[in-house]
Each structure stands twice: as structure tokens, then as C-alpha cells.
Backbone as a chain_set.jsonl record, in Angstrom:
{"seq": "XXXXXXXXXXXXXXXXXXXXXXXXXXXXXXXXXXXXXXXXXXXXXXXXXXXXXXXXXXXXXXXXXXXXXXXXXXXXXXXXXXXXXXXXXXXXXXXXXXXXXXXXXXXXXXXXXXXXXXXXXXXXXXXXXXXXXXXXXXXXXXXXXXXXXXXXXXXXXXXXXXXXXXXXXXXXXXXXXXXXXXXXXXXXXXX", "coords": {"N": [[-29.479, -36.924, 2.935], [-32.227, -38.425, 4.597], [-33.111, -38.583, 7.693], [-35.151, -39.267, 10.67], [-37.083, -36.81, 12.247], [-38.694, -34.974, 14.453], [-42.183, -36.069, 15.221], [-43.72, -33.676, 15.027], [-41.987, -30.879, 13.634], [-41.83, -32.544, 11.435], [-44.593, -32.759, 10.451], [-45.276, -30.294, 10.077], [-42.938, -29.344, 8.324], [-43.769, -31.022, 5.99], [-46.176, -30.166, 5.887], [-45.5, -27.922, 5.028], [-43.198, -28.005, 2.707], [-45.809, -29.313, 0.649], [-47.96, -27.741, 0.422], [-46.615, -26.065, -1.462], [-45.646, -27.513, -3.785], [-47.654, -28.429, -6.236], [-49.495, -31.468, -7.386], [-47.962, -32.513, -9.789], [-49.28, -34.283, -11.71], [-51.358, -32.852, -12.756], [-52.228, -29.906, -14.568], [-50.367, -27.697, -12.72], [-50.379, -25.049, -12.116], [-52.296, -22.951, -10.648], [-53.572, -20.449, -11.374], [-53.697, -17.781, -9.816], [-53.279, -14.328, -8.762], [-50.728, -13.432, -7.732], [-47.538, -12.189, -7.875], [-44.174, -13.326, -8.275], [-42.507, -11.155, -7.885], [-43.937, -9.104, -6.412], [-46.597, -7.492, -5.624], [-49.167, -7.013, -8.136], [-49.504, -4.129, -9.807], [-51.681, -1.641, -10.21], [-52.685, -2.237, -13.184], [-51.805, -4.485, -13.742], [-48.891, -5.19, -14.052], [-46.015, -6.761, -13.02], [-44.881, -5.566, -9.259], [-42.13, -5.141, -9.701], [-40.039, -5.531, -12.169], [-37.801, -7.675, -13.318], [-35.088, -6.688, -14.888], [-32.638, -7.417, -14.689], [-31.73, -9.835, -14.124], [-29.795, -12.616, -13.391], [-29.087, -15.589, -14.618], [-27.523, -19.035, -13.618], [-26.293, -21.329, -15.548], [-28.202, -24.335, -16.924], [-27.611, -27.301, -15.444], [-26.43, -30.855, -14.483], [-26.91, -33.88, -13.02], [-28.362, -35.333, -15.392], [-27.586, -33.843, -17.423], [-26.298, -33.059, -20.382], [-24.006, -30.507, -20.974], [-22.747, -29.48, -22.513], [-23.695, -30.653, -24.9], [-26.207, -29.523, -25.048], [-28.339, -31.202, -24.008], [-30.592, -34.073, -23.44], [-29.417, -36.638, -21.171], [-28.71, -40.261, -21.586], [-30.636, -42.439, -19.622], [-33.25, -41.913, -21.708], [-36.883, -40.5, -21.291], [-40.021, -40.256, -21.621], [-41.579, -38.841, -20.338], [-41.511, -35.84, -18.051], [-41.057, -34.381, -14.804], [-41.23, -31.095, -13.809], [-39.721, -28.244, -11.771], [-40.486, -24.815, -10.273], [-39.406, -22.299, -8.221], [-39.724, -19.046, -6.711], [-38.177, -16.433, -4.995], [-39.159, -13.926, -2.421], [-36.234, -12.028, -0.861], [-36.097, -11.168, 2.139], [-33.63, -8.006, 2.153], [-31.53, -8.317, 4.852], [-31.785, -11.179, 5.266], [-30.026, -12.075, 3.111], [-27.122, -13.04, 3.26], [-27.617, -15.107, 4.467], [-29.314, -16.867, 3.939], [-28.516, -17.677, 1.568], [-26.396, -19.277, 2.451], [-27.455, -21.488, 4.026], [-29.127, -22.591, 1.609], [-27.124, -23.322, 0.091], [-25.906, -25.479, 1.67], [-27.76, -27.324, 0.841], [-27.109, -27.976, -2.044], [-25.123, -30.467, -2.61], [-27.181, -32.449, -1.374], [-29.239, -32.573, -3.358], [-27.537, -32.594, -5.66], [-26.523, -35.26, -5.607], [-29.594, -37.004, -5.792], [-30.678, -39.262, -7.685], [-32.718, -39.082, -9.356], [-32.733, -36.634, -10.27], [-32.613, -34.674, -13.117], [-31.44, -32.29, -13.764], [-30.535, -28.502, -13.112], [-30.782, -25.206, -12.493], [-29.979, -21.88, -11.274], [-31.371, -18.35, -10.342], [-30.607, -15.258, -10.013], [-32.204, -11.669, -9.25], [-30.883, -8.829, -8.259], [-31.807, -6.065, -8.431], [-34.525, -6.354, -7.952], [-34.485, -8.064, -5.413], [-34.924, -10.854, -5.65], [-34.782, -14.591, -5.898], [-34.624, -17.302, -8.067], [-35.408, -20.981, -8.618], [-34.736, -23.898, -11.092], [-35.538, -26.756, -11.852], [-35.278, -29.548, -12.796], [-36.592, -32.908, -13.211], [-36.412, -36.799, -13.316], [-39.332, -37.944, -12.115], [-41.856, -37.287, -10.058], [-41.576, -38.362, -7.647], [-38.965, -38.316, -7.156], [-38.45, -35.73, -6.933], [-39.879, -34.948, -4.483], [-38.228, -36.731, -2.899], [-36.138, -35.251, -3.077], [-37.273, -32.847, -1.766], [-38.03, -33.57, 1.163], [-35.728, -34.089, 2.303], [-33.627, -33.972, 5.074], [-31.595, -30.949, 4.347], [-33.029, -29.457, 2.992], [-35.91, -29.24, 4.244], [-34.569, -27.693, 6.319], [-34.173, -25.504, 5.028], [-37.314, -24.599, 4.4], [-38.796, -24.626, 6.398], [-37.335, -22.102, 7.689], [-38.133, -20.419, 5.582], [-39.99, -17.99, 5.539], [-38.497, -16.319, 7.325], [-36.181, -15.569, 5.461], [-37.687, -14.715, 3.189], [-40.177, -12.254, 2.166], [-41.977, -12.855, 0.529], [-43.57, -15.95, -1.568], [-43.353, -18.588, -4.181], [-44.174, -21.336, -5.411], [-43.78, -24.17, -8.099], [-45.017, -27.072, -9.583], [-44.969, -28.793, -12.139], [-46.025, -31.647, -14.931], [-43.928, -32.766, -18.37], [-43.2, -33.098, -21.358], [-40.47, -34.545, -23.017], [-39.998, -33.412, -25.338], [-40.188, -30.383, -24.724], [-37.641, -30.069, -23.694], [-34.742, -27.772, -23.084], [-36.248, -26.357, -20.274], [-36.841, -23.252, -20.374], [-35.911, -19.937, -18.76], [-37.895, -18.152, -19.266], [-40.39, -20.301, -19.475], [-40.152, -21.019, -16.773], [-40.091, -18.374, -15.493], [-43.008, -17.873, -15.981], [-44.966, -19.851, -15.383], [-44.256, -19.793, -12.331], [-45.196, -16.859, -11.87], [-48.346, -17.383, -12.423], [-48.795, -19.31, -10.7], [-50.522, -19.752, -7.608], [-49.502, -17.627, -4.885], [-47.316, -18.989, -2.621], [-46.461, -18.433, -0.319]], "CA": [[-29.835, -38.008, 3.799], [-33.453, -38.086, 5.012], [-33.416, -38.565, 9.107], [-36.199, -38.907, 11.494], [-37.752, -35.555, 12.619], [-40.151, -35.625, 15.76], [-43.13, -35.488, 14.726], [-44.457, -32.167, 14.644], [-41.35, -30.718, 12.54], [-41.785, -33.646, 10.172], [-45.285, -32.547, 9.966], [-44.943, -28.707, 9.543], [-42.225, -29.034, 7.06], [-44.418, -31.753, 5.03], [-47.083, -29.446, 4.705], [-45.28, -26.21, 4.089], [-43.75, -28.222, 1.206], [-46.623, -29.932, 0.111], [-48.554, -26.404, -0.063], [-45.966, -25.62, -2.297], [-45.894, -28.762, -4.772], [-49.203, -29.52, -6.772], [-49.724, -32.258, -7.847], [-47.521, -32.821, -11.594], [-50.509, -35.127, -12.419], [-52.728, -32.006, -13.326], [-51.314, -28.642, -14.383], [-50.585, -27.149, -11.238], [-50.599, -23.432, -11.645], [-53.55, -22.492, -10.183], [-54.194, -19.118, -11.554], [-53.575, -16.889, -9.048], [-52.735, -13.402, -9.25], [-49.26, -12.768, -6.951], [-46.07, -12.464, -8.392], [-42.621, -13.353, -6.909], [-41.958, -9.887, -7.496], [-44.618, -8.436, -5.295], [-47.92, -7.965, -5.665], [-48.967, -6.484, -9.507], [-50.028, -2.785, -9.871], [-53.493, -1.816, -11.218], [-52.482, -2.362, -14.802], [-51.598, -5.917, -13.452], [-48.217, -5.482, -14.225], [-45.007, -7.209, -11.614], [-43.971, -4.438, -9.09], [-40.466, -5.238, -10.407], [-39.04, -6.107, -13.569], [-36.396, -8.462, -13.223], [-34.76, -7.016, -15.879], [-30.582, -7.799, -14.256], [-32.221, -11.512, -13.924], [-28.71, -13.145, -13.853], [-29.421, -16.964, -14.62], [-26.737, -19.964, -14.034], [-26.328, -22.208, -16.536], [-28.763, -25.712, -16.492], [-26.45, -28.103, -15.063], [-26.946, -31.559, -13.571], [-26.3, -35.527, -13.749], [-28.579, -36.044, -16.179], [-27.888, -33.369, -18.624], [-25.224, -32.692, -21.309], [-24.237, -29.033, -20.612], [-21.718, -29.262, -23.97], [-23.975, -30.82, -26.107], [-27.202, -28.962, -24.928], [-29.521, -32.061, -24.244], [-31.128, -35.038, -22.123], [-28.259, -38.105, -21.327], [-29.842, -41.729, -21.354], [-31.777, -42.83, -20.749], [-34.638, -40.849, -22.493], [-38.514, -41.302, -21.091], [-41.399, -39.306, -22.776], [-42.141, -37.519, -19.612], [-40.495, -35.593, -17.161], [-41.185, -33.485, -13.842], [-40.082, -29.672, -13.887], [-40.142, -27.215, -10.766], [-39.361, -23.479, -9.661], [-39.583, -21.327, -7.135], [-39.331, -17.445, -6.219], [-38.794, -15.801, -3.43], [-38.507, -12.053, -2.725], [-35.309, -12.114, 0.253], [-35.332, -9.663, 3.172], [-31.884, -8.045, 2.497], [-30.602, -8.669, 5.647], [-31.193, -12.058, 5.358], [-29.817, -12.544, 2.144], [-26.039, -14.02, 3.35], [-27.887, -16.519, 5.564], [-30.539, -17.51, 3.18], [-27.412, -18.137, 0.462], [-25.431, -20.521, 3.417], [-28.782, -22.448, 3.755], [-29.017, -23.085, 0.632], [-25.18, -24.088, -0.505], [-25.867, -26.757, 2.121], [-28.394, -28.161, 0.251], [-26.573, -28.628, -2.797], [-24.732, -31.955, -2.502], [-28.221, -33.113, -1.291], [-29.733, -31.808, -4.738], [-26.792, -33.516, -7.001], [-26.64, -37.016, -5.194], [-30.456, -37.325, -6.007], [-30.639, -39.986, -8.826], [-33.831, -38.465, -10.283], [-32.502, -34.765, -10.679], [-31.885, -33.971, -14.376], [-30.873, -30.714, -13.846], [-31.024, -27.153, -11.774], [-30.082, -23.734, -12.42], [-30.247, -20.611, -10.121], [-30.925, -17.324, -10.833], [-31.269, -13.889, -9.002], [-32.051, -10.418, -9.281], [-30.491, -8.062, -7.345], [-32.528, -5.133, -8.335], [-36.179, -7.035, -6.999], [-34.033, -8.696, -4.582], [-35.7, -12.243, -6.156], [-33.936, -15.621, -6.672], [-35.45, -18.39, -8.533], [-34.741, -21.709, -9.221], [-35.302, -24.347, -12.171], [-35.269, -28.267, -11.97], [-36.354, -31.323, -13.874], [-36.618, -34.453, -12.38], [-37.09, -37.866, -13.816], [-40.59, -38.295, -11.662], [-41.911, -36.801, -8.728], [-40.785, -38.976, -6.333], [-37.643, -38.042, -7.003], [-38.457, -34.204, -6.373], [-40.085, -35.556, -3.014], [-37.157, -37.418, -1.876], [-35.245, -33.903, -2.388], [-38.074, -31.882, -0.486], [-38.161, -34.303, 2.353], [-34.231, -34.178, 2.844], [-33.289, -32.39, 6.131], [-31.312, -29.726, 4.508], [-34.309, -28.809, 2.396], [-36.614, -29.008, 5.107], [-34.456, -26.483, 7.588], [-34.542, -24.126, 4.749], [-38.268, -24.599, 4.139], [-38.53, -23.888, 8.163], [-36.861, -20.556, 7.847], [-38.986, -19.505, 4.27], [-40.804, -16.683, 6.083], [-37.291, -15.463, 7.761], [-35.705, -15.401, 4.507], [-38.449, -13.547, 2.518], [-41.395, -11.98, 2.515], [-43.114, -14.011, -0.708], [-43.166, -17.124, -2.681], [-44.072, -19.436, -5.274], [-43.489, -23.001, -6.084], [-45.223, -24.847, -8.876], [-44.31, -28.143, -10.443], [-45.752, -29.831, -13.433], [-45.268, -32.309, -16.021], [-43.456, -31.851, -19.269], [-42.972, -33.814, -22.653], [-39.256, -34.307, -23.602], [-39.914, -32.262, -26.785], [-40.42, -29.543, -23.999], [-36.709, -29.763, -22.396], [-34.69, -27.8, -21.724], [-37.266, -25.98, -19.535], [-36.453, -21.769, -20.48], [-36.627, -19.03, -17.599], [-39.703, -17.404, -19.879], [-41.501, -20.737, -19.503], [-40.627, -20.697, -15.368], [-41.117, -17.413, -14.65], [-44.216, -17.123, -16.576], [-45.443, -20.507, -14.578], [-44.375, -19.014, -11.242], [-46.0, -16.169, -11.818], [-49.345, -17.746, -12.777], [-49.569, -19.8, -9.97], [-50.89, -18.527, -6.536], [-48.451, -17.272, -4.04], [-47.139, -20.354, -1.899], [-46.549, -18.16, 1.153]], "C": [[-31.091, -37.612, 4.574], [-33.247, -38.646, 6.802], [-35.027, -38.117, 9.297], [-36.4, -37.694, 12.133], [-38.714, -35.534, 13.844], [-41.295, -34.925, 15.355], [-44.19, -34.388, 14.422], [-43.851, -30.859, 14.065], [-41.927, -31.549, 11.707], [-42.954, -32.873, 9.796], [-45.672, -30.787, 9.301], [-43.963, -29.074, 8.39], [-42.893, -29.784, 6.327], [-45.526, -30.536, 4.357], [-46.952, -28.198, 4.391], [-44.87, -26.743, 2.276], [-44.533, -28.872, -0.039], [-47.659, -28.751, -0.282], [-47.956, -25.78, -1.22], [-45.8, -26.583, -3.856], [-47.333, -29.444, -4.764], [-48.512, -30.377, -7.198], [-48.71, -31.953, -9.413], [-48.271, -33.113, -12.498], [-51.685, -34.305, -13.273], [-51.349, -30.936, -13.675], [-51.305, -27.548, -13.164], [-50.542, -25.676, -10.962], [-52.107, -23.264, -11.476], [-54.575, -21.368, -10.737], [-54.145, -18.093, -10.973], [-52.988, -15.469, -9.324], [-51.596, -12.872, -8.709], [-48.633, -13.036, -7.739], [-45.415, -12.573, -7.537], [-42.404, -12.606, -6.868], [-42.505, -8.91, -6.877], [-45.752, -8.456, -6.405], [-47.963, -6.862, -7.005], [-49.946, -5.01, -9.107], [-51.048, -2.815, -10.197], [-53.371, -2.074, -12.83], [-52.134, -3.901, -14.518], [-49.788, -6.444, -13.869], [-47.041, -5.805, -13.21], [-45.372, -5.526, -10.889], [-42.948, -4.466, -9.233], [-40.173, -5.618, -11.723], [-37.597, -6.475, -13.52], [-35.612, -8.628, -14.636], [-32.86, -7.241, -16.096], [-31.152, -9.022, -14.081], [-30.866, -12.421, -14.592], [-28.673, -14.805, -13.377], [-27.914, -18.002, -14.774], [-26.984, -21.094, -15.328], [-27.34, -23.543, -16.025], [-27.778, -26.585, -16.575], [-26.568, -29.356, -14.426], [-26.221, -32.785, -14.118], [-27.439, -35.808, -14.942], [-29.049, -35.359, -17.62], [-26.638, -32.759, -19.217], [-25.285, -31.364, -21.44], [-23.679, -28.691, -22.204], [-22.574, -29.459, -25.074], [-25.684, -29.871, -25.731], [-28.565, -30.116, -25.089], [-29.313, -33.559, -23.496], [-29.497, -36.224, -22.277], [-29.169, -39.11, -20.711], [-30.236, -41.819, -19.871], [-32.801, -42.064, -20.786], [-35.709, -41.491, -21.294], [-39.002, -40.025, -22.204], [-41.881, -38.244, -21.831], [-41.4, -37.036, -18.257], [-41.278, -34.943, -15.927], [-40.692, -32.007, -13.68], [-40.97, -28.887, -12.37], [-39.405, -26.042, -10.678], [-40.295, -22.964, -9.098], [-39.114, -20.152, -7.722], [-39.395, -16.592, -5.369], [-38.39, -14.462, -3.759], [-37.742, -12.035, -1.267], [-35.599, -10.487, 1.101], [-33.672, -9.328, 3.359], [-31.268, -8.221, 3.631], [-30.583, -10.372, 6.093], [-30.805, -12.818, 4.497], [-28.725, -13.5, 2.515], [-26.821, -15.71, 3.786], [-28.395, -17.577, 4.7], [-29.616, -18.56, 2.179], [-26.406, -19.167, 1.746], [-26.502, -21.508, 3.458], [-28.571, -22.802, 2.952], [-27.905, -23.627, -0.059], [-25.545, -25.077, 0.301], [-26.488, -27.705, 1.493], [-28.232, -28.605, -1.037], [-26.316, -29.884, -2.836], [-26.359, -32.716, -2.506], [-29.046, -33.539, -2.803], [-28.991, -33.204, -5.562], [-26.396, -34.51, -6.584], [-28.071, -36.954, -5.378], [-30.068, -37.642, -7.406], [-31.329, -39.592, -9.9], [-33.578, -37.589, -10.914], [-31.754, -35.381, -12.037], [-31.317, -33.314, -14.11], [-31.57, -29.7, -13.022], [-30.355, -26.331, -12.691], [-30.702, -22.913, -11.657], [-30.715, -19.307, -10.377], [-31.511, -15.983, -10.156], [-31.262, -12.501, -9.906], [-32.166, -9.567, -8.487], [-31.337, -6.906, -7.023], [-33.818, -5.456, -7.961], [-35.716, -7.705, -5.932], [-35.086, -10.283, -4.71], [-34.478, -13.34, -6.413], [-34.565, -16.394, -6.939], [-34.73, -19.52, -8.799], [-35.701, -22.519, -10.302], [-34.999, -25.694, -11.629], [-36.158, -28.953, -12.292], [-35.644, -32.276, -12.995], [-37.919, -35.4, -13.127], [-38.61, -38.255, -13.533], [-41.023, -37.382, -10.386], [-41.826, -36.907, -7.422], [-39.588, -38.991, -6.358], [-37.08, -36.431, -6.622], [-38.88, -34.251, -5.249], [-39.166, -35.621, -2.296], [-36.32, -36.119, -1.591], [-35.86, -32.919, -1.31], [-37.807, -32.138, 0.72], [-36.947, -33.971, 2.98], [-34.416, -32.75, 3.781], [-32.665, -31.554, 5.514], [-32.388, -29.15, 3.633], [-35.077, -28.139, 3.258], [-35.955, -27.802, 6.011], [-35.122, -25.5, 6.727], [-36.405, -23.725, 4.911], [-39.162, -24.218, 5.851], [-38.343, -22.574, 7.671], [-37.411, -19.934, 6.754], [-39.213, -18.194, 4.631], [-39.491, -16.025, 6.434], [-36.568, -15.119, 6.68], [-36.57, -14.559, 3.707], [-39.871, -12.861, 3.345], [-42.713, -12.515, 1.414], [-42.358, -15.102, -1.094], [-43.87, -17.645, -3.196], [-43.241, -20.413, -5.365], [-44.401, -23.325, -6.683], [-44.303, -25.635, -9.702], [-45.532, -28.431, -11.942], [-45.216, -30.713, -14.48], [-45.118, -32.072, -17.248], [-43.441, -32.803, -19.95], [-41.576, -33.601, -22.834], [-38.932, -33.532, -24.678], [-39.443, -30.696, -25.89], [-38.627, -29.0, -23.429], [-35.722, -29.104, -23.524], [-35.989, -26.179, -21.518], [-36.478, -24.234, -20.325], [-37.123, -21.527, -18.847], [-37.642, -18.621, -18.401], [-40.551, -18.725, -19.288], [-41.507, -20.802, -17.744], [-41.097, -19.578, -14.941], [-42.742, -17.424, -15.011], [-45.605, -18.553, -15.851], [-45.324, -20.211, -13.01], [-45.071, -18.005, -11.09], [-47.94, -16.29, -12.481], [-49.983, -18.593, -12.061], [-49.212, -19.101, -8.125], [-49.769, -18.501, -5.296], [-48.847, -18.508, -2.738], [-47.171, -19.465, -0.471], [-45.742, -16.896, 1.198]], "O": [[-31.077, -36.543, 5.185], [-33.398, -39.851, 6.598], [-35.782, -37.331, 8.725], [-35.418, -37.553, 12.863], [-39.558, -36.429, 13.887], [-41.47, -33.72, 15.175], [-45.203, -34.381, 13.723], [-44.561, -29.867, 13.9], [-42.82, -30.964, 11.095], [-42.733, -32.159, 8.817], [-46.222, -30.414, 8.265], [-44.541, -29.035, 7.304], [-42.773, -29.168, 5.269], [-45.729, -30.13, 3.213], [-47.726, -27.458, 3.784], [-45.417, -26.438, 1.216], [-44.177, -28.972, -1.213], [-48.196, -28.87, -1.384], [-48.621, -25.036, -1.941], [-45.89, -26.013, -4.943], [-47.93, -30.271, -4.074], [-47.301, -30.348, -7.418], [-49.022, -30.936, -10.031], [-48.293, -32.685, -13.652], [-52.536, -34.724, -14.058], [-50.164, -30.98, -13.347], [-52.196, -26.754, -12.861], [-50.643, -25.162, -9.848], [-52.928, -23.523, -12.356], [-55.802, -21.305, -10.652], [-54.622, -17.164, -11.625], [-52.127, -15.45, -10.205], [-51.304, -11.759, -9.146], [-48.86, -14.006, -8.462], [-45.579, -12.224, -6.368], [-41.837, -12.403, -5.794], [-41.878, -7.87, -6.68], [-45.871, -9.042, -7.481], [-47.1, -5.988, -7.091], [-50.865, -4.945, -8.29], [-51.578, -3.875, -10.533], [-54.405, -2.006, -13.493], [-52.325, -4.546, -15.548], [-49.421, -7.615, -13.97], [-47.047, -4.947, -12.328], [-45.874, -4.58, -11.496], [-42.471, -3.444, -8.739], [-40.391, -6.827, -11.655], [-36.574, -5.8, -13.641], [-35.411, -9.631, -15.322], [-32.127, -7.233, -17.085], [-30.304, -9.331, -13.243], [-30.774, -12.82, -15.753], [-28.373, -15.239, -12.265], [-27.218, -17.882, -15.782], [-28.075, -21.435, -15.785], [-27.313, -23.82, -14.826], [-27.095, -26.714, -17.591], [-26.975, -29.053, -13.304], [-25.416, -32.913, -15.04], [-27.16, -36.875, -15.487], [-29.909, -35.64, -18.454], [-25.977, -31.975, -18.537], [-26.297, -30.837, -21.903], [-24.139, -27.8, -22.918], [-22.47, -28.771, -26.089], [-26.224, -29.693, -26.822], [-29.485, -30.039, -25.903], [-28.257, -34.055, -23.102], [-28.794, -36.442, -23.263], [-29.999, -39.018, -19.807], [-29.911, -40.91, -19.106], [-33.216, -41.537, -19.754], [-35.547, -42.506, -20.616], [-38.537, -39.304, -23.087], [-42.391, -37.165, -22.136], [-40.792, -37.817, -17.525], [-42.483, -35.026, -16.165], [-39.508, -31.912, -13.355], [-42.15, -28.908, -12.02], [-38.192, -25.941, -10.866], [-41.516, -23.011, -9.244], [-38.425, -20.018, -8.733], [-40.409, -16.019, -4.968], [-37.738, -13.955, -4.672], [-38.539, -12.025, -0.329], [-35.407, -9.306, 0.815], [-32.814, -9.834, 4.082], [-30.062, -8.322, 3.405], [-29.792, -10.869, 6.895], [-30.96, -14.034, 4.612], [-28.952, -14.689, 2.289], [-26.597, -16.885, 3.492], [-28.081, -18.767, 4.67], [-29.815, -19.762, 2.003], [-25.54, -19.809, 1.152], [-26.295, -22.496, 2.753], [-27.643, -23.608, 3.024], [-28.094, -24.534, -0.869], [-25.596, -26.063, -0.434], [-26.027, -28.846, 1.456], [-28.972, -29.51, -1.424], [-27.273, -30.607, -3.11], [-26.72, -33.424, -3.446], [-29.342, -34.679, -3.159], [-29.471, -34.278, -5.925], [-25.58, -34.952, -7.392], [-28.084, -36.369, -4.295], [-29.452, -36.911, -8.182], [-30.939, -39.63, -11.067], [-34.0, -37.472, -12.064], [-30.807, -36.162, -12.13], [-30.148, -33.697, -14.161], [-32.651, -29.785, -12.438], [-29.516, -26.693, -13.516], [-31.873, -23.095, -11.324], [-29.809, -19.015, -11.157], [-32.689, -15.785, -9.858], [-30.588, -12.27, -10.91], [-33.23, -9.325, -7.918], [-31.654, -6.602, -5.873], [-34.346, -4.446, -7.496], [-36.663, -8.094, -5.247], [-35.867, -10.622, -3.82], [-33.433, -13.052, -6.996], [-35.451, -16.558, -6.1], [-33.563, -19.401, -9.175], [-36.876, -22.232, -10.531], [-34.056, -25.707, -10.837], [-37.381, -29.008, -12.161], [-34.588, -32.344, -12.366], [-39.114, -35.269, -13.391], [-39.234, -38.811, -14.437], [-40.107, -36.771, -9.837], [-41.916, -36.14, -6.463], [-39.0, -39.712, -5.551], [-35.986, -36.015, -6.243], [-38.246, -33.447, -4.566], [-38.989, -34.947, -1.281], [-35.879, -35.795, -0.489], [-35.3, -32.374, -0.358], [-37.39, -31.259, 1.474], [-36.985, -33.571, 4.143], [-34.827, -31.595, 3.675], [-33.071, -30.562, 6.118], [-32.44, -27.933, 3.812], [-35.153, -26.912, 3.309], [-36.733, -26.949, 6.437], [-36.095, -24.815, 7.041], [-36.75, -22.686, 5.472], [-40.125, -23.465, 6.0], [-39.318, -21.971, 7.224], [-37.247, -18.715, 6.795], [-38.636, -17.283, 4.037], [-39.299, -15.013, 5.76], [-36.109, -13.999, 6.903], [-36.063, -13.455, 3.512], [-40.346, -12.921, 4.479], [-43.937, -12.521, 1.543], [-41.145, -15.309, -1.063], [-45.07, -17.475, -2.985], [-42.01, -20.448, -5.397], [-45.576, -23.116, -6.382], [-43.289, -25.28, -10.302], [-46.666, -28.131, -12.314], [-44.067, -30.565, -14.895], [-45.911, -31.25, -17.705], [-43.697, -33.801, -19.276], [-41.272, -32.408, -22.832], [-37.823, -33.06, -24.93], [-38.528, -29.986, -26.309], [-38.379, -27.907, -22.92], [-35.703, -29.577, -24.66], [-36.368, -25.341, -22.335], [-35.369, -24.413, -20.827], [-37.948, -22.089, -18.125], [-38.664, -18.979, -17.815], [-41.483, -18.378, -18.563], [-42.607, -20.676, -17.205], [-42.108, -19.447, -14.252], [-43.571, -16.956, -14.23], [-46.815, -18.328, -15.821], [-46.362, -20.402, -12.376], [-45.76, -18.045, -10.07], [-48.576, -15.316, -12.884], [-51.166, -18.891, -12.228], [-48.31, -18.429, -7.625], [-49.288, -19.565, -4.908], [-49.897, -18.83, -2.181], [-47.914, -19.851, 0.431], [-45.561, -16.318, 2.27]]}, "num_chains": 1, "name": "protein.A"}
């Protein structure tokens, strides 16, 4: 449920996550050189290898988990986003209560295809995945107050991130972690 904000929340959380969501309309990785897993060595490689990267299943209203594929109605083009943050362990519990709130919010959005989660313990990283019918339907989830607290507390929760959306071809779905991480890590560190 989106509520009024007084205006100078409303406007801080707009443009933390509007810094974070290009545009779909173009390809929005930027190019940048940060990773979610810290900043890359001289060989340019992560400083982590998220190689315990323990991913939930893609799950949502508008995707067949059994049969592995889109439920009606089809279009031709979709919206996909993920994030990555790197958590300060001590505020991992908190960060994970934040976020459970914002579930429900998530799977009552009409737009949302689908989400999955996925962390690694050993980089202390969690990422997520979601498609959405358009991008005003990934909006309407940004905007929502429990989004917005978390997106408030970002910085208290880690110390990096990345968000990067773009648009996708249905041939394209479902989205893989290779093709998010490898778009998170290609576009420039959100904060």
C-alpha cells in the first residue's frame, strides 16, 4: 500500500531508488567497474567468489514453478531487475526482518512475474531476481512504503550495491543467476 510521505522522505527515497533503476527503455548497465562483491583486484577479478551462492527457486503469480514457464497471458516483452548488496554482519537479522515485510507487498503486485532470492554467506552478499510485466509495475513496488523504509536504511544494511533493470524478450525468460549476476556486476555501483 503506497501512503503519503512528507515530502522530503518521499523525495529522498524517490531518488535513492531512481539512482538505482535505469531506464528499461535503453540497456541500463552502464559499464562500470564495482562489483557487489567488493571492489575487483588488479587482475579485475570479484574480491569474492560467490561460490556457496544459495539461490531460491523463481516463484511468483505469474509463473508456473511445475511446468517451468510464463502463465497467460504472454506479451513479447518483459521488465527484469536485480540487486546486490554486500550486508554488514551485524546487520544482517535486521536487514532480513525488513525485507520479509516487504514480501506480501512484492506478491500482491499484479505486474510481478516472478522473484527469487539468493545469498552468500561466505561474501556476505544477497541478491535478488524479478520480472515484471512493465515498469510501472516495478515502480509501483519501489514506491511502496515497505520498500522505501528498506531503501532508507541501504547504507545501514551494507556497505555496497547494485541495481540494474532492463528489458527482455520472452524467448529470454526465465532470467538465469549467470545472466543477473553478470548484469549486476557490469553496471556501476548504485551506492
Amino acid at each position: 500500500m503506497i501512503r503519503t510521505h512528507d515530502r522530503s522522505t518521499w523525495l529522498l527515497a524517490l531518488a535513492v531508488a531512481l539512482a538505482g533503476c535505469a531506464d528499461p527503455g535503453e540497456d541500463a548497465d552502464t559499464g562500470g567497474t564495482a562489483s557487489s562483491t567488493g571492489e575487483p583486484d588488479s587482475t579485475g577479478a570479484p574480491a569474492c567468489v560467490e561460490d556457496d551462492l544459495a539461490p531460491d527457486p523463481f516463484a511468483g503469480p505469474g509463473w508456473d514453478g511445475e511446468l517451468g514457464a510464463l502463465k497467460e497471458p504472454l506479451q513479447d516483452e518483459y521488465v527484469a531487475s536485480t540487486t546486490a548488496l554486500v550486508l554488514r554482519p551485524a546487520k544482517e537479522q535486521e536487514f532480513f526482518a525488513t525485507a520479509k515485510a516487504m514480501f506480501p507487498v512484492l506478491e500482491a503486485n499484479p505486474g510481478l512475474i516472478g522473484y527469487a532470492l539468493a545469498q552468500s554467506k561466505k561474501c556476505g552478499t544477497v541478491r535478488t531476481l524479478a520480472v515484471w510485466r512493465d515498469e510501472a509495475a516495478m515502480m509501483q513496488f519501489v514506491v511502496s512504503d515497505e520498500h522505501v523504509a528498506g531503501i532508507l536504511k541501504v547504507n545501514d544494511y551494507s556497505t555496497a550495491g547494485v541495481v540494474t533493470s532492463w528489458k527482455l524478450p520472452r524467448a529470454e525468460l526465465p532470467v538465469t543467476w549467470e545472466v543477473a549476476i553478470a548484469r549486476a556486476t557490469a553496471a556501476a555501483q548504485s551506492y
